[in-house]
C-alpha positions as CSV (number, residue, x, y, z in Angstrom):
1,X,0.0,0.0,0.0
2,X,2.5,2.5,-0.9
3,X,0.4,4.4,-3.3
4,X,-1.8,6.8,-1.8
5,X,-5.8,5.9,-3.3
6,X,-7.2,9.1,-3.8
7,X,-9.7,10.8,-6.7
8,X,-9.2,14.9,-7.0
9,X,-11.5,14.9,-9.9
10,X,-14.4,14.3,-7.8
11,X,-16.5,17.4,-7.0
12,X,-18.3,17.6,-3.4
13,X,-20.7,19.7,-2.7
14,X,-19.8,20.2,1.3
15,X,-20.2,23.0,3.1
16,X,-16.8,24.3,4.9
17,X,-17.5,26.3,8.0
18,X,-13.7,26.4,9.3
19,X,-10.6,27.6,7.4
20,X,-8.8,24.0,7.9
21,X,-11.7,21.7,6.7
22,X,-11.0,24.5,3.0
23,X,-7.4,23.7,3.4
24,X,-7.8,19.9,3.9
25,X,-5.6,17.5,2.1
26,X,-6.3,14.1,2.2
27,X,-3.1,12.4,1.0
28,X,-1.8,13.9,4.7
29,X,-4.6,12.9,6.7
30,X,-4.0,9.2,5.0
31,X,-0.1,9.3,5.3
32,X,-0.9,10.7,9.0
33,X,-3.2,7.5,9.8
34,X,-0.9,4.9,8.1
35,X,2.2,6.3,10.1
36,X,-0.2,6.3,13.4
37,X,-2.1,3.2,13.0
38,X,0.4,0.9,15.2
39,X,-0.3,3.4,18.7
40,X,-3.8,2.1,18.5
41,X,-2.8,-0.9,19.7
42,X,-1.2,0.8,22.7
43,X,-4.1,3.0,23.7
44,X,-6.5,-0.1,23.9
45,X,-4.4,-2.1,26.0
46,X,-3.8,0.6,28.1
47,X,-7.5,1.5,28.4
48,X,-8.6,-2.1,28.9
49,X,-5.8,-1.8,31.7
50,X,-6.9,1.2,33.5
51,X,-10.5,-0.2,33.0
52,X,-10.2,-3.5,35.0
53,X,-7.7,-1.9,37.8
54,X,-10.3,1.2,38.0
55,X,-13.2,-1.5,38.9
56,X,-10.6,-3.6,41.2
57,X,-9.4,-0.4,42.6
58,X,-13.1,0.7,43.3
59,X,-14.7,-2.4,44.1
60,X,-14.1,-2.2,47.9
61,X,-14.9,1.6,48.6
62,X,-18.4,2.7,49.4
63,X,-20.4,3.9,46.3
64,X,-21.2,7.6,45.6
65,X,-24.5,9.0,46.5
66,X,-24.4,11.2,43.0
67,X,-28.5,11.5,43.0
68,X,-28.5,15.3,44.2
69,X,-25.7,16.6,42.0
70,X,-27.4,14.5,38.8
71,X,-30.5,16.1,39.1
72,X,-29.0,19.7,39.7
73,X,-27.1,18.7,36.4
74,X,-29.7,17.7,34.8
75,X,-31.8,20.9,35.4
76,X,-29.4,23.1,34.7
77,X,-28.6,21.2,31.5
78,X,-32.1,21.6,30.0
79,X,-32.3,24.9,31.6
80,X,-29.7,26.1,29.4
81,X,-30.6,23.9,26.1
82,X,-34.2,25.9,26.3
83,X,-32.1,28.7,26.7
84,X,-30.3,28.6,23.5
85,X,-33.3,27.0,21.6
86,X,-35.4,30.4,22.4
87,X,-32.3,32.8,21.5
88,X,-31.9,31.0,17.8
89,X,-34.9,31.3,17.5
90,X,-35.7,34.8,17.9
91,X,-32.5,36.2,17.0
């Protein structure tokens, strides 16, 4: 796979709200995930690590009560989605 499979003839019709998604060059992005690919690897073991000591770590401490602080989250969170839905639309 040395040759980089890419078709610049093709025209999208996207719509580009940042500078860098204009300026984006595939061939990199591909080159980028070929170079990178192996370090997946890596960060799954070392997730599936953290993962199991995490639950063995936790396992004998006393659980969280998180019921207060969920619900004060909770409203606040749709507090301020309401919020944002009323300023788009009337502005």
């Amino acid at each position: 796979m040395d040759e980089l499979v890419y078709a610049p003839n093709i025209t999208t019709s996207y719509t580009h709200f940042c500078n860098f998604e204009k300026n984006f060059v595939p061939q990199h992005a591909q080159m980028w995930m070929k170079d990178h690919f192996p370090y997946c690897f890596l960060y799954c073991a070392l997730y599936a690590i953290l993962i199991s000591g995490g639950r063995l770590y936790m396992s004998n401490r006393p659980k969280y009560d998180l019921r207060r602080g969920l619900v004060m989250w909770s409203y606040v969170s749709s507090n301020a989605t309401s919020w944002a839905l009323l300023q788009h639309m009337y502005t």
